[in-house]
DOSE-479919 format. One record per residue (C-alpha): residue in three letters; x, y negated, z; chain. Coordinates in pm, whole numbers, plus 50000, padded with zeros to 5 digits. Example, Ala and Ser with C-alpha at 12.3 -4.5 7.8 and 13.67 -1.06 7.14 Angstrom:
2
+------+-------+-------+-------+-------+
| resn |    px |    py |    pz | chain |
+------+-------+-------+-------+-------+
|  ala | 51230 | 50450 | 50780 |     A |
|  ser | 51367 | 50106 | 50714 |     A |
+------+-------+-------+-------+-------+
This chain:
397
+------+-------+-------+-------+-------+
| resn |    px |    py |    pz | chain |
+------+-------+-------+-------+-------+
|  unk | 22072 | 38865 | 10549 |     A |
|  unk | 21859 | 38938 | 10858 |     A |
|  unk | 21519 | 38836 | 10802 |     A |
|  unk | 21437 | 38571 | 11120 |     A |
|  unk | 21157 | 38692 | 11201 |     A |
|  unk | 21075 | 39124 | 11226 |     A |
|  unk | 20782 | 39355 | 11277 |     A |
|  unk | 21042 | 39506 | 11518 |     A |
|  unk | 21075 | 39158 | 11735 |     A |
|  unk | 20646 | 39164 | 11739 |     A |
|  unk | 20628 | 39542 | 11860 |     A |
|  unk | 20887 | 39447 | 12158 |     A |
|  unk | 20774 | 39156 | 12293 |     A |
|  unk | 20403 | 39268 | 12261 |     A |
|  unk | 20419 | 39666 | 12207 |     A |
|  unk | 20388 | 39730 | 12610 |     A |
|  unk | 20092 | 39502 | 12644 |     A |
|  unk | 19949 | 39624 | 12337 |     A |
|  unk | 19981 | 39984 | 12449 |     A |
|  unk | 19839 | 39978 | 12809 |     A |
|  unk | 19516 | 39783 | 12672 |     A |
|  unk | 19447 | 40009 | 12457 |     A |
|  unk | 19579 | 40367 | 12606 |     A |
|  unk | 19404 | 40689 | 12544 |     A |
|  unk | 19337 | 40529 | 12205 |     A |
|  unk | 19628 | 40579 | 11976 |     A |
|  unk | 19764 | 40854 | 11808 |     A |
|  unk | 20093 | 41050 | 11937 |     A |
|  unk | 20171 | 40910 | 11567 |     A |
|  unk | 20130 | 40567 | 11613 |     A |
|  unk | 20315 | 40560 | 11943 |     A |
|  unk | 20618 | 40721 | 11795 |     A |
|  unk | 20577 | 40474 | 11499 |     A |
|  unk | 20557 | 40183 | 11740 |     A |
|  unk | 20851 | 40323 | 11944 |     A |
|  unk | 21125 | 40352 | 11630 |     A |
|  unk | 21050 | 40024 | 11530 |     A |
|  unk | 21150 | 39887 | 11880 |     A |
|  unk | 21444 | 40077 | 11915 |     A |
|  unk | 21513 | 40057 | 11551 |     A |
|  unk | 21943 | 39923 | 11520 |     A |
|  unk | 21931 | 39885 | 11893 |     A |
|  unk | 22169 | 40046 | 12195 |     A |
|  unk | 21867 | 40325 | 12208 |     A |
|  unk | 21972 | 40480 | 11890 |     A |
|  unk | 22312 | 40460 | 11941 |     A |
|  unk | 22642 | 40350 | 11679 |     A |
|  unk | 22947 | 40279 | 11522 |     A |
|  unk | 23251 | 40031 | 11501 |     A |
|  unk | 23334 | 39940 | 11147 |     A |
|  unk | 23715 | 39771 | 11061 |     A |
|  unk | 23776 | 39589 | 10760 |     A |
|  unk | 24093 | 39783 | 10596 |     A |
|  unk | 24207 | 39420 | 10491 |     A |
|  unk | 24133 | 39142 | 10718 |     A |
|  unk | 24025 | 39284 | 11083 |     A |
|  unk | 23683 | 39197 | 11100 |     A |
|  unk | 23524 | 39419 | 11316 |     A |
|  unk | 23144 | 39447 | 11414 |     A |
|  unk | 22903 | 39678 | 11599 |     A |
|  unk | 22601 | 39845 | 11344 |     A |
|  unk | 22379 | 40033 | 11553 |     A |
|  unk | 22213 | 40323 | 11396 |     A |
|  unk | 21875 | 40301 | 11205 |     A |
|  unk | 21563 | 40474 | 11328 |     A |
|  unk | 21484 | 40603 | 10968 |     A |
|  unk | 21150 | 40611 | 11071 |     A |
|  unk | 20947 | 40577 | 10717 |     A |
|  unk | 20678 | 40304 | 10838 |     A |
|  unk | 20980 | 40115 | 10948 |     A |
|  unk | 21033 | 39804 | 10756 |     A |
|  unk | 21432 | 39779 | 10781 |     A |
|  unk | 21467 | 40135 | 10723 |     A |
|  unk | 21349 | 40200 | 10341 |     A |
|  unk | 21588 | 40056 | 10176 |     A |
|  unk | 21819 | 40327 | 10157 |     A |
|  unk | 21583 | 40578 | 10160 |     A |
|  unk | 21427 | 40430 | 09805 |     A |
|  unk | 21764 | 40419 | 09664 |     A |
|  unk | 21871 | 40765 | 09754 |     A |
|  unk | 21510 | 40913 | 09617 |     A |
|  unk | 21538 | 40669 | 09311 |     A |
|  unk | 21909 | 40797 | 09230 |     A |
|  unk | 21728 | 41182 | 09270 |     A |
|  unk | 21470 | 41065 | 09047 |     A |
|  unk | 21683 | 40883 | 08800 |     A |
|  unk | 21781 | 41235 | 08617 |     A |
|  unk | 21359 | 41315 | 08564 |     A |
|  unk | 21305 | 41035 | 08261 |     A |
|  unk | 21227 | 41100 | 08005 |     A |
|  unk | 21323 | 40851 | 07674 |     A |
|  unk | 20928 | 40770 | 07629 |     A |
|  unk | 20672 | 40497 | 07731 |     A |
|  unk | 20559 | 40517 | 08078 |     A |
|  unk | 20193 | 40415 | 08208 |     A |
|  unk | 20094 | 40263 | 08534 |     A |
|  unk | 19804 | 40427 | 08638 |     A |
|  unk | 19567 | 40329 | 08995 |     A |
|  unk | 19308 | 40544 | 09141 |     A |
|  unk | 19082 | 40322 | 09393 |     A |
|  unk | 18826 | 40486 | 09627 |     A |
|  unk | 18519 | 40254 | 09692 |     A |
|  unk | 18474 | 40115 | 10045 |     A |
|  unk | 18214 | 40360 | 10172 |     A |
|  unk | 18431 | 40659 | 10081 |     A |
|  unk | 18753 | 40471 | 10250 |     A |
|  unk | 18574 | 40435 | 10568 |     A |
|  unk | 18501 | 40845 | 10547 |     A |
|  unk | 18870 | 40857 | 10473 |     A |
|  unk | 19010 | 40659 | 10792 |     A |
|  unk | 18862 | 40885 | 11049 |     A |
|  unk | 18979 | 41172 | 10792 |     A |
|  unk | 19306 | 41050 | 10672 |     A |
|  unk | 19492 | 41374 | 10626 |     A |
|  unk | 19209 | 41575 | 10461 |     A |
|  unk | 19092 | 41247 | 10254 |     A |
|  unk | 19396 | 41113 | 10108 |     A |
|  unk | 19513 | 41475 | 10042 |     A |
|  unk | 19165 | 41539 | 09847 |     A |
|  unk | 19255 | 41161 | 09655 |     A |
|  unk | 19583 | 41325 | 09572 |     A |
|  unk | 19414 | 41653 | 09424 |     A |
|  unk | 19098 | 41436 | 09270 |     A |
|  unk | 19335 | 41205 | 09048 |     A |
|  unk | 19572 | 41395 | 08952 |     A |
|  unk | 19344 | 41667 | 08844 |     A |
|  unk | 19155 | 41388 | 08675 |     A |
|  unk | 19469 | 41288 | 08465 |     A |
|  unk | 19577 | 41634 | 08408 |     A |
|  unk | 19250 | 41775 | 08252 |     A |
|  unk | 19138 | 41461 | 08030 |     A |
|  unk | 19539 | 41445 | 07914 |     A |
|  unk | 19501 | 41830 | 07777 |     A |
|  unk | 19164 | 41787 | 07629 |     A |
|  unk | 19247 | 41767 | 07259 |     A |
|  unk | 18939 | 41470 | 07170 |     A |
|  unk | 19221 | 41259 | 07384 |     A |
|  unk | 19583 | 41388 | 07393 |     A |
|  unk | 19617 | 41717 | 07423 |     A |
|  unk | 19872 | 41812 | 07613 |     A |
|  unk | 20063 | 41864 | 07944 |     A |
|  unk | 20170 | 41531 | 08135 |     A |
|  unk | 20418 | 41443 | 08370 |     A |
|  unk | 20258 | 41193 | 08684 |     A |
|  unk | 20432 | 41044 | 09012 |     A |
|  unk | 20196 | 40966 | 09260 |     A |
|  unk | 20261 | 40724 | 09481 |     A |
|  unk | 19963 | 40690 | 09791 |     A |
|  unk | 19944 | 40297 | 09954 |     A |
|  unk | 19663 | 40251 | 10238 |     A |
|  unk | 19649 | 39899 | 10251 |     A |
|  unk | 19545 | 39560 | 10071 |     A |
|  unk | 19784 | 39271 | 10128 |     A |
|  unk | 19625 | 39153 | 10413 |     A |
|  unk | 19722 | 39483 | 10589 |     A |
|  unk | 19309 | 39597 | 10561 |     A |
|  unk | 19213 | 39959 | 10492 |     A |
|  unk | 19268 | 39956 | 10114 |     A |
|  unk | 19342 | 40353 | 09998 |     A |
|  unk | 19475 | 40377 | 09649 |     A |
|  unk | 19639 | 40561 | 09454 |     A |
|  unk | 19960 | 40442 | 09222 |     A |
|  unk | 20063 | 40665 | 08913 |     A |
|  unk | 20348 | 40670 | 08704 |     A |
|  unk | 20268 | 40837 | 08398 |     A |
|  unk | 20437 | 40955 | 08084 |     A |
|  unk | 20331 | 40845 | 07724 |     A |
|  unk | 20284 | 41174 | 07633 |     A |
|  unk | 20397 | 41529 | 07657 |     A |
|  unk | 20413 | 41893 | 07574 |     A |
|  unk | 20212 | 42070 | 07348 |     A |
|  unk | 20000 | 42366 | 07492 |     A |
|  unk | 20184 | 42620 | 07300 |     A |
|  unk | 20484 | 42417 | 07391 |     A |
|  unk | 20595 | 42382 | 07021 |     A |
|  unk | 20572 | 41999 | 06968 |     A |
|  unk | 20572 | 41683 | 07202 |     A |
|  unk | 20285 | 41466 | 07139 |     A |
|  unk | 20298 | 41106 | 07180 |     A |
|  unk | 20053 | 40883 | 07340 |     A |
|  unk | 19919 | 40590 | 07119 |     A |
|  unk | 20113 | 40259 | 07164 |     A |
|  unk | 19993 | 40080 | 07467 |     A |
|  unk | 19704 | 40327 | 07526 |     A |
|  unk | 19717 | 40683 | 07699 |     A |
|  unk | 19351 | 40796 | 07812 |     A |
|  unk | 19035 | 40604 | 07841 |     A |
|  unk | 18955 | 40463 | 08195 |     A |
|  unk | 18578 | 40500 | 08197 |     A |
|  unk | 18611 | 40907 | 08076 |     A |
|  unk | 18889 | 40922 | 08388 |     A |
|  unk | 18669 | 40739 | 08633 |     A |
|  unk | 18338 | 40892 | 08592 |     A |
|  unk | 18566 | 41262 | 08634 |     A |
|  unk | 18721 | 41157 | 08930 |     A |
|  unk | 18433 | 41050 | 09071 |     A |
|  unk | 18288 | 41411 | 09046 |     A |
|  unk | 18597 | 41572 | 09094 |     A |
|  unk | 18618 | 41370 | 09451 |     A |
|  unk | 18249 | 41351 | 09575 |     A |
|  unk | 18209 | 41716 | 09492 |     A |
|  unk | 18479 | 41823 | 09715 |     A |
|  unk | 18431 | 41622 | 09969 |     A |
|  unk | 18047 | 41715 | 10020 |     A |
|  unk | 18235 | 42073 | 10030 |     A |
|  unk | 18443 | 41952 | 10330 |     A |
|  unk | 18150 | 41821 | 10503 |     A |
|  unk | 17943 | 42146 | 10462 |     A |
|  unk | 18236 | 42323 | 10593 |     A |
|  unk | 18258 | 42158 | 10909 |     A |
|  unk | 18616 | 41981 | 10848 |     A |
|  unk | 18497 | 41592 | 10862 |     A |
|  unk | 18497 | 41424 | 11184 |     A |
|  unk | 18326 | 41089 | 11239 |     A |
|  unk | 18266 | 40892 | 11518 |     A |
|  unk | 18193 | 40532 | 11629 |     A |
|  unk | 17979 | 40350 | 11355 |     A |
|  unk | 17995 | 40674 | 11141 |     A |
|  unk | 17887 | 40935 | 11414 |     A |
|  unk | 17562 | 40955 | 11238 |     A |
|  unk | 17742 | 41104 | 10922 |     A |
|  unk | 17761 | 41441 | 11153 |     A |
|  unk | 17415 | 41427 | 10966 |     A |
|  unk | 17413 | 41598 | 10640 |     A |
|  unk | 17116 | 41432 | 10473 |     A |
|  unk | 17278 | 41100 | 10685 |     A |
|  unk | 17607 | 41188 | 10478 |     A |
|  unk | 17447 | 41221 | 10119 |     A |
|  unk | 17260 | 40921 | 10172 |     A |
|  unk | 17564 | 40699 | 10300 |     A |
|  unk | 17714 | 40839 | 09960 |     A |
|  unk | 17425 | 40799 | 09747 |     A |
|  unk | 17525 | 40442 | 09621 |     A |
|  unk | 17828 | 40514 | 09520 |     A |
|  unk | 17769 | 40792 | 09291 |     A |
|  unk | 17571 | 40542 | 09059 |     A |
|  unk | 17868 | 40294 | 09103 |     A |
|  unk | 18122 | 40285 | 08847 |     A |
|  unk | 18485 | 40418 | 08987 |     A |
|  unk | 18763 | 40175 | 08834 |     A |
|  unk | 19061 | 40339 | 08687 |     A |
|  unk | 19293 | 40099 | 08640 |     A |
|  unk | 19556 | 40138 | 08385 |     A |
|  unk | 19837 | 39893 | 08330 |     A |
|  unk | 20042 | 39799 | 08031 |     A |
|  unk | 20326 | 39991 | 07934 |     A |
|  unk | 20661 | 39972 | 08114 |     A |
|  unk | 20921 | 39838 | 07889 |     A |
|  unk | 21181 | 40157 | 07879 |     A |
|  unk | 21326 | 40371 | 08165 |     A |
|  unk | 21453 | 40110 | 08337 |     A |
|  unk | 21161 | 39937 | 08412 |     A |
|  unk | 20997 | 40246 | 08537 |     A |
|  unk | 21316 | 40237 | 08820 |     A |
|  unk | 21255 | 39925 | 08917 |     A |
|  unk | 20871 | 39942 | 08969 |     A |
|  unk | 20964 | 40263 | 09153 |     A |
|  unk | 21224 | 40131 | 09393 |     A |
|  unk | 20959 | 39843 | 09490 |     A |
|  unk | 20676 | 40085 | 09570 |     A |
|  unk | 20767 | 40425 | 09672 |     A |
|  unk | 20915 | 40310 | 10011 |     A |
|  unk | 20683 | 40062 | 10068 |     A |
|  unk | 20524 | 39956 | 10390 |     A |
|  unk | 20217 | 39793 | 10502 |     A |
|  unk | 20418 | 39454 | 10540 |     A |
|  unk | 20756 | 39374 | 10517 |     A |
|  unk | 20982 | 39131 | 10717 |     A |
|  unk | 21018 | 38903 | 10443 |     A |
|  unk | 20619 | 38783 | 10434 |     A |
|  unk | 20652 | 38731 | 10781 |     A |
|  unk | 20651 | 38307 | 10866 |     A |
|  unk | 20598 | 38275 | 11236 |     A |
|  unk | 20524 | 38435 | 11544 |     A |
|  unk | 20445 | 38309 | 11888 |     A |
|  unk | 20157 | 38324 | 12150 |     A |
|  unk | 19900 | 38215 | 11901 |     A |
|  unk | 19919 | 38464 | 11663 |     A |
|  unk | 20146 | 38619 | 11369 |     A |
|  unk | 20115 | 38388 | 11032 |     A |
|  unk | 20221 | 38591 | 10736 |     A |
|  unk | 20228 | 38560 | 10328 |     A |
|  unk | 19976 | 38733 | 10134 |     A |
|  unk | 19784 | 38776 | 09822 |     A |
|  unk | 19449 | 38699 | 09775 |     A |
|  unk | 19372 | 38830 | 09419 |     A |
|  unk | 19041 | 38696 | 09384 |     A |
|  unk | 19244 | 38404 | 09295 |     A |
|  unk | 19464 | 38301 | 08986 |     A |
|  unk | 19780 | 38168 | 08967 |     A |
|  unk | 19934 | 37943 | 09222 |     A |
|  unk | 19607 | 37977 | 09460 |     A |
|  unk | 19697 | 38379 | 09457 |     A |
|  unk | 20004 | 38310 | 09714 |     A |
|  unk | 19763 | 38268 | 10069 |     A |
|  unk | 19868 | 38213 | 10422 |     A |
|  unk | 19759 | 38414 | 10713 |     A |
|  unk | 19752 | 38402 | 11138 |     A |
|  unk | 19588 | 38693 | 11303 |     A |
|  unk | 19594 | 38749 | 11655 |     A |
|  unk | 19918 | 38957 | 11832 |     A |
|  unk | 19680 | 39243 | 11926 |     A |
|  unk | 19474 | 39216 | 11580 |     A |
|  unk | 19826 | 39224 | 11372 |     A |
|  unk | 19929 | 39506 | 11534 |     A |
|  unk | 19594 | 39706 | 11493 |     A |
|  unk | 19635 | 39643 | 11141 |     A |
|  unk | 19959 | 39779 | 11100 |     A |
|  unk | 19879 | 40089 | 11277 |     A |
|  unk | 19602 | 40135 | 11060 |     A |
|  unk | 19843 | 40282 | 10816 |     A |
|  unk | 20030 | 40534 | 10965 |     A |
|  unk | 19980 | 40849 | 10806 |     A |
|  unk | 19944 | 41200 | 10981 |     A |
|  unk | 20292 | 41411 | 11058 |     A |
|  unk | 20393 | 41573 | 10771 |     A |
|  unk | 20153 | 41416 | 10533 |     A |
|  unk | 20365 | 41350 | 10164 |     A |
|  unk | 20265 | 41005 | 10002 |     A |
|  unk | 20472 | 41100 | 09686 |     A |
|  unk | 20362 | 41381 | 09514 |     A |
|  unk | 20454 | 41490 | 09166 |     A |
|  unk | 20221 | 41680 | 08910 |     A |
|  unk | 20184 | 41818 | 08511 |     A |
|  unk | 20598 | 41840 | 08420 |     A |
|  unk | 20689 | 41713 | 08731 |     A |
|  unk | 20565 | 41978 | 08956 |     A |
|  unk | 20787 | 42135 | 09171 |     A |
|  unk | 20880 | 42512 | 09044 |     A |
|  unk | 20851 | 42416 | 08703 |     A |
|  unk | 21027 | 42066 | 08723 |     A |
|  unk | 21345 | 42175 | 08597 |     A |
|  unk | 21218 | 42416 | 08260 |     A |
|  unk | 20952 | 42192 | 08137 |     A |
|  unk | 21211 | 41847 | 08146 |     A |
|  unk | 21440 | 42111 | 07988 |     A |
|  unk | 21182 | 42185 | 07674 |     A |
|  unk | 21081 | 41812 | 07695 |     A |
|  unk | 21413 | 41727 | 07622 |     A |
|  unk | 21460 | 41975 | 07368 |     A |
|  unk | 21177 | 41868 | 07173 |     A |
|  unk | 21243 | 41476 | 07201 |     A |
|  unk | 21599 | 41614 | 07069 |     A |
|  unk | 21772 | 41403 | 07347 |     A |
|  unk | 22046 | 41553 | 07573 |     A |
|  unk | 22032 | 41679 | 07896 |     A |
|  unk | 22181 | 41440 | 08162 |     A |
|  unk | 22530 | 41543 | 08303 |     A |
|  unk | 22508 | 41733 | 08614 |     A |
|  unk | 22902 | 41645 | 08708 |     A |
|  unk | 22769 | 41297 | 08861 |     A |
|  unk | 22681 | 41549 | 09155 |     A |
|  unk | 23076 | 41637 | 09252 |     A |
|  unk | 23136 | 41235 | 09260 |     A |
|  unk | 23177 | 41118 | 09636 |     A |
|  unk | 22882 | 40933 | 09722 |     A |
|  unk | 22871 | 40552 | 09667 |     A |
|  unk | 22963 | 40361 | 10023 |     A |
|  unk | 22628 | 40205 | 10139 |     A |
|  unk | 22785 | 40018 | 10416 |     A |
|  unk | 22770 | 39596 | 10372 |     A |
|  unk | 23106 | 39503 | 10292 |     A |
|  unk | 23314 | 39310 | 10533 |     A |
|  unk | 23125 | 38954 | 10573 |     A |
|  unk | 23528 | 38746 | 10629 |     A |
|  unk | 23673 | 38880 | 10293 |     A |
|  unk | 23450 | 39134 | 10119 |     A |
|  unk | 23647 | 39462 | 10173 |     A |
|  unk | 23576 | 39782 | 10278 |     A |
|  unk | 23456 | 39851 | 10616 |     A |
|  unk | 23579 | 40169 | 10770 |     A |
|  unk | 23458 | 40346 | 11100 |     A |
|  unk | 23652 | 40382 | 11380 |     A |
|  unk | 23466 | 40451 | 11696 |     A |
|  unk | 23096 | 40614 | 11728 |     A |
|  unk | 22899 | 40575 | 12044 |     A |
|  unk | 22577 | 40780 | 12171 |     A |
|  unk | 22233 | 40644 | 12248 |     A |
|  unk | 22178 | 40408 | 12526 |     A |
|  unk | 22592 | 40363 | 12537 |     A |
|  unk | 22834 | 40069 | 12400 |     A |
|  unk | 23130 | 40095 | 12270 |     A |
|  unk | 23445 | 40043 | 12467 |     A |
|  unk | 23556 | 39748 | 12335 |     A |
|  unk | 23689 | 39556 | 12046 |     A |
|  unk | 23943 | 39723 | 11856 |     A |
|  unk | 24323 | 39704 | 11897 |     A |
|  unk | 24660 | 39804 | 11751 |     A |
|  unk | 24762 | 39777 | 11387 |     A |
|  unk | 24632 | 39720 | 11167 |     A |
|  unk | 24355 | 39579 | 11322 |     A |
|  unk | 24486 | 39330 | 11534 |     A |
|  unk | 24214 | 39025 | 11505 |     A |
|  unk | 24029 | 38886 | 11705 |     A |
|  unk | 23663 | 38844 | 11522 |     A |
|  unk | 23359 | 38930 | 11742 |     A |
|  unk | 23041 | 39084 | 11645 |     A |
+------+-------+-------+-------+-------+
């Protein structure tokens, strides 16, 4: 059901505004981000006619913008990645893992998001990956999905890191598997005082090297003895590594996956209202407990939008990295000798010949199949409602 209110109803009644107040100062990223969200299941992307092969029901479904910041669009993008990723469990415990950097580092990493959150990426996972083989805790190789989120609930600047984790893994002579304890995999304080090294050494290296830009407020950071001092505080402070509870089985792991992989800064279904006074959204304040957690919120058009911008991420840039015996090349052979040593069988590989599932919503008069019968092009409608059997009726849109 169509949510009543949309990010994509915000951005067109107050994108063009928003854009001419503040041109010269977004990103070719952010336009294009603002853009597909606008035209996102419009005329502009073009379409199709779908039939129902029972009753007649026809309607138009314009074409989706598949624009990953876009909140309508990640629904079938997480299930397609989740079915991919489906095949890579493992019958073992799974962690839940977060990496937070502390607020003077995430102000760094805003007017450095690319080289930043790629150096958070390298940082935690490195973190994991060496304290995981070092035999005083576990001992041995690791599998980790890394999931990066830039924002707190509120839609502030909030860069963290979310890690799925195995409960276990291979030997380093790859003879054995060996199993995490129950309900504990590796202590946080040894994993947050090494990522905190790990990250501040490299990214004094960055700064020596020329590759951080700052401006505004931070222009003074050009500054190396500026620079060590802004950082100075936070090499005394303690780094939290959060680690969650177990997941309860493989199937738990999906579900926490299809929730956050695709995620977006906000989605349509927090949003309340929206008129000249502002945007009022659902949030979380979790400096509260229990019922007081759930908060209300109305920023300002312009202010709503800033915020939602803040989290588009540079072209290219993956959020969802894997590591350990998910890395890429060696994906395949280590789940192989995983398996092998857990003594559990490798999943079929004839589910790939099936005909993939129909994704379509199924007719909304009767509940059968829809079927396509006419495609238009961008900017173009389509020539008119059906006719001649079998689809004879006379539904509208």
């Amino acid at each position: 059901m169509r949510a009543s209110i949309e990010v994509a109803d915000i951005f067109r009644t107050a994108g063009p505004a928003y854009r001419a107040a503040h041109a010269g100062h977004l990103t070719l990223q952010q336009l294009k981000v603002m853009s597909a969200i606008e035209h996102c299941r419009t005329a502009a992307l073009g379409g199709h006619v779908e039939v129902c092969e029972d009753c007649g029901q026809w309607r138009i479904a314009y074409n989706s913008c598949r624009n990953r910041h876009c909140p309508k669009c990640q629904g079938a993008a997480a299930r397609t990645w989740l079915a991919e990723r489906e095949a890579d469990l493992l019958p073992v415990g799974y962690f839940h893992v977060v990496f937070t950097l502390p607020a003077e580092v995430a102000d760094i990493a805003f007017q450095n998001k690319a080289l930043v959150y790629d150096l958070l990426f390298k940082a935690a996972s490195e973190t994991m990956l060496t304290i995981a083989a070092d035999p005083k805790h576990l001992g041995a190789r690791i599998g980790i999905t890394a999931v990066l989120h830039t924002w707190g609930s509120a839609m502030t600047h909030h860069p963290h890191l979310h890690m799925i984790v195995s409960g276990g893994g291979i030997a380093p002579d790859g003879s054995r598997w060996i199993s995490s304890r129950p309900g504990f995999l590796l202590p946080v304080r040894v994993l947050g005082k090494l990522f905190r090294r790990l990250f501040l050494t490299r990214l004094v290296a960055l700064h020596d090297a020329g590759r951080l830009s700052f401006f505004g407020t931070l222009a003074h950071l050009t500054e190396r003895r500026a620079f060590l001092h802004h950082l100075a505080p936070v090499r005394e402070k303690r780094w939290v590594v959060y680690a969650k509870p177990p997941f309860a089985g493989p199937e738990a792991v999906l579900a926490y996956l299809s929730r956050y992989t695709h995620r977006v800064a906000i989605s349509n279904r927090r949003l309340i209202a929206f008129d000249e006074t502002g945007v009022t959204f659902r949030y979380k304040d979790y400096r509260r407990d229990g019922a007081d957690r759930q908060q209300v919120m109305t920023l300002a058009i312009d202010e709503f939008i800033r915020r939602f911008l803040l989290h588009v991420l540079p072209h290219g840039f993956h959020r969802i990295r894997h590591y350990g015996l998910l890395a890429g090349g060696s994906r395949k052979g280590s789940l192989a000798r995983a398996r092998e040593l857990l003594n559990v069988a490798a999943p079929s590989e004839n589910d790939t010949s099936q005909e993939p599932p129909d994704v379509r919503p199924p007719c909304p008069c009767c509940g059968g199949r829809m079927i396509i019968i006419e495609v238009f092009e961008r900017w173009r409608q389509p020539r008119g409602p059906p006719h001649g059997s079998p689809w004879t009726g006379s539904s509208t849109p």
